[in-house]
C-alpha positions in Angstrom: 0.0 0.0 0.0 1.2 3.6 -0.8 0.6 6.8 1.3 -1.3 9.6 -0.7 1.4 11.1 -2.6 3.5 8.0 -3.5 5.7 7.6 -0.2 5.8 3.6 0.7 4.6 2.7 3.9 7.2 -0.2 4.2 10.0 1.1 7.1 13.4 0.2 7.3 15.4 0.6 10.6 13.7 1.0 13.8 10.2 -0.1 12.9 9.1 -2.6 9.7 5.1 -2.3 9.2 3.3 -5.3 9.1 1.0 -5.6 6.2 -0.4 -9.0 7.0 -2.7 -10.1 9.9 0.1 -12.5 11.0 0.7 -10.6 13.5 -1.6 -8.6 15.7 -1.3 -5.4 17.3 -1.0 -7.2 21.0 1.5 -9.5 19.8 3.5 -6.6 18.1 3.7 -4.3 21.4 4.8 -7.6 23.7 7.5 -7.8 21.0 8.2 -4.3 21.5 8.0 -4.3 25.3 10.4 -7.8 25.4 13.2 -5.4 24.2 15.8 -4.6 26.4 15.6 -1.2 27.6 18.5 1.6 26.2 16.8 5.4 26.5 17.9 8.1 24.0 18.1 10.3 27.5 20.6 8.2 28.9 22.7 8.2 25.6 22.1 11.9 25.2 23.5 12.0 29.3 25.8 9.5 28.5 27.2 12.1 25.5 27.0 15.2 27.9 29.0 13.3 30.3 31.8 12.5 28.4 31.8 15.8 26.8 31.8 17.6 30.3 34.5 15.0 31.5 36.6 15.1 29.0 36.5 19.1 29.4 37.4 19.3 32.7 40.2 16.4 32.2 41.8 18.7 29.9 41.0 21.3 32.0 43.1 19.6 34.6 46.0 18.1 32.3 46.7 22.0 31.6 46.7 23.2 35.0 49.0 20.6 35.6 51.3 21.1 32.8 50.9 25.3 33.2 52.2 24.9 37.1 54.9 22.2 36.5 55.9 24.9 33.7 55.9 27.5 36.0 57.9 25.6 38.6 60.3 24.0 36.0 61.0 28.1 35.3 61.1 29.0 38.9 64.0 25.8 39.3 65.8 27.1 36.0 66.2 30.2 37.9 67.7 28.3 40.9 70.2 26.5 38.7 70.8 29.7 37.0 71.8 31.1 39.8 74.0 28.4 41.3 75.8 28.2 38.2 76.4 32.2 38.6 77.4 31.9 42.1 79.8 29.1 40.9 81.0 30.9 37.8 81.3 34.2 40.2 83.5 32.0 42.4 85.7 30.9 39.8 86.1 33.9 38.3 87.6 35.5 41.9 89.8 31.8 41.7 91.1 33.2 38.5 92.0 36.2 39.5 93.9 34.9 42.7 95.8 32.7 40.6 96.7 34.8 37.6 97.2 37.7 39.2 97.0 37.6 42.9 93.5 38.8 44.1 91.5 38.5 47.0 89.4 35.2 47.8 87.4 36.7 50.5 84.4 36.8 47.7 84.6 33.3 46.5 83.1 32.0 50.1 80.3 34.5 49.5 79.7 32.4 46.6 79.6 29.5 47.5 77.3 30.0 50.6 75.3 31.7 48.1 75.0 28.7 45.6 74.7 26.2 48.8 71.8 28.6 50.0 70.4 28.3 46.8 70.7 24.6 46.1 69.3 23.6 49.6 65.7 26.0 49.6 64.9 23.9 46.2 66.7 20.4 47.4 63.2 18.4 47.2 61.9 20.0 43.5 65.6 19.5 42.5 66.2 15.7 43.3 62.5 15.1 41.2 64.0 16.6 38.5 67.9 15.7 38.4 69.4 12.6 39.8 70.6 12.4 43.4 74.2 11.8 42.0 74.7 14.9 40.3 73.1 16.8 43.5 75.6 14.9 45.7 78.5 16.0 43.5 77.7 19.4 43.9 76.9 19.6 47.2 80.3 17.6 48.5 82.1 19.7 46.1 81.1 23.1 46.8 82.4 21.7 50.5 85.7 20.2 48.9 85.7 23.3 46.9 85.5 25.9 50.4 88.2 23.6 51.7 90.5 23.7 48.8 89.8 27.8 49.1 91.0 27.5 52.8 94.0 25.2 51.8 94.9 28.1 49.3 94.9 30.7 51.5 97.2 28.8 54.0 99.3 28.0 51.6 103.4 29.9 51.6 104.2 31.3 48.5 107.7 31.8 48.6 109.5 29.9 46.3 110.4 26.9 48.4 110.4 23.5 45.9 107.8 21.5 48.0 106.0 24.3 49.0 105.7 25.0 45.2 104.8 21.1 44.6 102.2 21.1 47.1 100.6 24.5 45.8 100.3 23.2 42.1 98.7 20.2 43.3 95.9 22.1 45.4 95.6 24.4 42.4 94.8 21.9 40.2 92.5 20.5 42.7 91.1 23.1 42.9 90.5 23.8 39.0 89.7 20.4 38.7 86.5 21.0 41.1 85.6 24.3 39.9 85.0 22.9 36.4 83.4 20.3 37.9 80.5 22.5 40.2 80.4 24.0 36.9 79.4 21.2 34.7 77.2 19.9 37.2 75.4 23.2 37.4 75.2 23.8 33.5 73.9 20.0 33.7 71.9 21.0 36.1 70.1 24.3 34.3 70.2 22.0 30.8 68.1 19.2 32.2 65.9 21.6 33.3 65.1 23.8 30.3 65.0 20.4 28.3 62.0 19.2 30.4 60.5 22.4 29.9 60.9 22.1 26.0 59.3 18.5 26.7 55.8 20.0 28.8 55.5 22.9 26.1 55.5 20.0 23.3 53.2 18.1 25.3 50.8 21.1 26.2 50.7 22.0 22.3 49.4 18.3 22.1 46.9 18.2 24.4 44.2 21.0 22.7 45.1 19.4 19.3 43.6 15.7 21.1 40.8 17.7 22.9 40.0 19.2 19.6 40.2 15.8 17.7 38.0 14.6 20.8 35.1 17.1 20.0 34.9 17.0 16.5 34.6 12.8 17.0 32.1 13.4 19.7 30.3 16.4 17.7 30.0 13.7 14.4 28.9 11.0 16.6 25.9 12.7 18.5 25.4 14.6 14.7 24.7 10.2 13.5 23.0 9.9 16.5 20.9 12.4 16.4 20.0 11.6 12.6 19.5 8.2 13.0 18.5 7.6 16.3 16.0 10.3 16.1 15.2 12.0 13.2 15.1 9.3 11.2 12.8 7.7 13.6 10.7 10.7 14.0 10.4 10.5 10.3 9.0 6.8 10.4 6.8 7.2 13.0 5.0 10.5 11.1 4.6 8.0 7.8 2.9 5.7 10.9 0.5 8.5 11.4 -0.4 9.3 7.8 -1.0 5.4 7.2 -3.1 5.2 10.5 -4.9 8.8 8.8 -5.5 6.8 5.0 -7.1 3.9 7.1 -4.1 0.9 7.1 -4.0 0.0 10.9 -1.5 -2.6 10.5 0.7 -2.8 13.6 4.3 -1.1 14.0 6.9 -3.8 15.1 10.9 -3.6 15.9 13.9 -4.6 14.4 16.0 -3.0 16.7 16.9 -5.1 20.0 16.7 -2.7 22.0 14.0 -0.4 23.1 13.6 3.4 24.0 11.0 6.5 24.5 10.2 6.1 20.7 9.4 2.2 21.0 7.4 3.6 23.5 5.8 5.9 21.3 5.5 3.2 19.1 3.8 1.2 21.5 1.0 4.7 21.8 1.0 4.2 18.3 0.0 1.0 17.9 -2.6 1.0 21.0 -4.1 4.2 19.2 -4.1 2.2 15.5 -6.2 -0.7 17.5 -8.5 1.4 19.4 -9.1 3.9 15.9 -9.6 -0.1 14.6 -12.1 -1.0 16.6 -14.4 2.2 16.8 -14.0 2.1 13.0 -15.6 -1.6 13.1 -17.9 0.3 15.6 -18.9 3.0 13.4 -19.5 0.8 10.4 -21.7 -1.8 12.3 -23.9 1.1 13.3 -24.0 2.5 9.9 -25.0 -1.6 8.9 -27.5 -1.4 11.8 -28.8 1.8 10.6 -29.1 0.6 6.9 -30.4 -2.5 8.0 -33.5 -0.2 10.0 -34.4 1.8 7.1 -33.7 -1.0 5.0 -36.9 -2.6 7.8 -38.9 0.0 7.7 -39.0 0.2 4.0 -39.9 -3.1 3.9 -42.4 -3.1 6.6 -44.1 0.0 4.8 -43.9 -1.6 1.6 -45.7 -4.6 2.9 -47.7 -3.1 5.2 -49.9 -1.9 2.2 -50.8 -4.7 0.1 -51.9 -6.4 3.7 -54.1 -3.3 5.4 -55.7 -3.4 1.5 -55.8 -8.0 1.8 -57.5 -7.2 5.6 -60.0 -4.5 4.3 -61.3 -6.5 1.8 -61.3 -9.2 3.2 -63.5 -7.5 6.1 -66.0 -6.3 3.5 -66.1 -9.8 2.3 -67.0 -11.3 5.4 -69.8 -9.1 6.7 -71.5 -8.7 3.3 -70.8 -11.9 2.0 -74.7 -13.4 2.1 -76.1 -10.2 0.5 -73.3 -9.4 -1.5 -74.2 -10.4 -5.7 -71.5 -13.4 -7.0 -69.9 -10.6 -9.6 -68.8 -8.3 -6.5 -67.9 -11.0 -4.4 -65.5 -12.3 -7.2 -64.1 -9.0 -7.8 -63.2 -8.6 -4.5 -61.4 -11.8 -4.4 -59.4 -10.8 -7.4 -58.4 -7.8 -5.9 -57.0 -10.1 -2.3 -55.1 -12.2 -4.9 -54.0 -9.3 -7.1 -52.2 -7.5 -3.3 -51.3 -10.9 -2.2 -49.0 -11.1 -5.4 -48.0 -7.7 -5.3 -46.9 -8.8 -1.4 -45.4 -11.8 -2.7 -43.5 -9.6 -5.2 -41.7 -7.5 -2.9 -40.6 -10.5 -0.7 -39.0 -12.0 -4.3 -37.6 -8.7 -4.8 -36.2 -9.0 -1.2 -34.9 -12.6 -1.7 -33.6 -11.7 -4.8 -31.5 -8.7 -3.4 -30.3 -11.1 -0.2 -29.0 -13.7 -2.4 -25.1 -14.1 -3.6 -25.1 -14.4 -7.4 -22.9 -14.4 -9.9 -22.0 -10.8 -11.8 -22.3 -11.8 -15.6 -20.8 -9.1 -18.1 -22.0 -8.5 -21.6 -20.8 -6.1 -24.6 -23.6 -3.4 -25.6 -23.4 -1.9 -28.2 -24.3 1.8 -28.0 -25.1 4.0 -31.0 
């Protein structure tokens, strides 16, 4: 069957229509009740959840990353400075041994680069390796010591005494460039793991932005198929119910949801619509059927009061009544009790199945 205006009524998808009387509208909604149940609300909550979860997750992620930022900055100041401190003390180091300067600077240095190295000691050792943080802090001792050694030492130009004074210089070289390494290390490792969050936090709105346009497509299908498309099918329902097919709506889907149960409406409203149609046309039969009666009866009713009356006349006048009169009025019961018997063949005639023959006429 076709809706007015060409569209099938066959469905595809959620709902099929059932064109035959195989199944009934009661068997079709315990089908449709038997389904499992998965509402289109929870999906569409389901959706919103995600979406809201994965929002504040990245929400989170770049809190995180934007404070270990800012604390990986705030440590490659504190290695910045130790390295100065270092690089100040070694520069006053040079001096003394080039050309004889002071070292009272160089322990203002180093307490300065010790000060430093101890307020961040808990940030440092989760970002550098305890061994490098135990070089430096034993050397910038060994390195104080080798400064006191220094200035104990005679510089007159006695052979040992000049032995002795090379080897603590070298010494103390030796550890200088050491503190210094260790702090460049130090400063290198973490500007590197800077370099490494800023990668990562350029990565993270790319994947968020993946994340919604995945999650925008999905819940755009969803929304076409899950309900539009449905929506769509159950409005052809409507305008099949309106041309008069009451056939019931059953599921393909095994699952069910608010529009299986507006399918379910559907199909109780198709069955009730059903049966005050059947309603409507019996009364319309039983209403046909009374004027069809009273027809009948009135059509009757007159060739009988005409059989009574004469009839009447007949009996009471019958012994004075002349044998031509009483004859005519007998021809006159027979000639009403045919036309009675008429109208019941007509009657019998209408009642009774028979055959439609066909014939060519020719007109003209």
């Amino acid at each position: 069957m076709n809706e007015p205006g060409g569209a099938p009524d066959q469905m595809i998808g959620e709902f099929d229509l059932v064109e035959h009387a195989s199944v009934t509208t009661t068997e079709a909604e315990k089908t449709l009740l038997s389904r499992p149940k998965i509402s289109v609300r929870g999906r569409l909550a389901t959706m919103l959840a995600l979406f809201t979860a994965g929002s504040v997750a990245i929400t989170v992620v770049m809190w995180v990353l934007l404070s270990l930022i800012d604390r990986k900055i705030e440590l490659i100041g504190v290695a910045d400075q130790i390295n100065y401190e270092i690089l100040q003390a070694r520069r006053f180091e040079k001096n003394f041994l080039l050309y004889g300067g002071d070292l009272e600077h160089v322990d203002y240095h180093i307490d300065a680069a010790y000060g430093a190295m101890e307020l961040s000691m808990e940030e440092l050792r989760n970002s550098v390796s305890n061994e490098c943080l135990e070089f430096l802090e034993v050397n910038l001792w060994h390195y104080r010591e080798l400064i006191g050694k220094v200035r104990g030492l005679d510089r007159s130009g006695n052979p040992a005494e000049t032995t002795a004074r090379r080897e603590i210089y070298q010494k103390l070289r030796n550890t200088g460039s050491g503190l210094v390494s260790c702090g460049q290390k130090i400063a290198d490792r973490e500007r590197e793991s800077v370099h490494t969050l800023l990668a990562v936090s350029k990565v993270v709105p790319v994947v968020y932005l993946l994340l919604v346009v995945a999650l925008s497509v999905y819940a755009a299908v969803f929304m076409r198929r899950h309900m539009m498309q449905r929506l769509e099918m159950l409005m052809a329902s409507a305008r099949r119910i309106g041309a008069g097919d009451f056939s019931p709506i059953i599921p393909v889907r095994k699952s069910r949801d608010e529009f299986t149960d507006l399918a379910i409406a559907i199909n109780r409203m198709s069955r009730e619509l059903e049966r005050r149609e059947e309603f409507l046309l019996q009364s319309q039969k039983l209403r046909a059927v009374g004027s069809l009666t009273a027809g009948i009866a009135h059509e009757v009713n007159n060739p009988i009061n005409n059989i009574m009356l004469t009839a009447a006349v007949l009996q009471e006048d019958f012994d004075t009544l002349p044998g031509g009169e009483k004859r005519e009025l007998i021809g006159d019961i027979v000639e009403q009790t045919e036309r009675a018997g008429k109208i019941i063949r007509n009657l019998l005639d209408f009642a009774r199945e028979s055959e439609i023959s066909t014939e060519r006429l020719k007109i003209g």
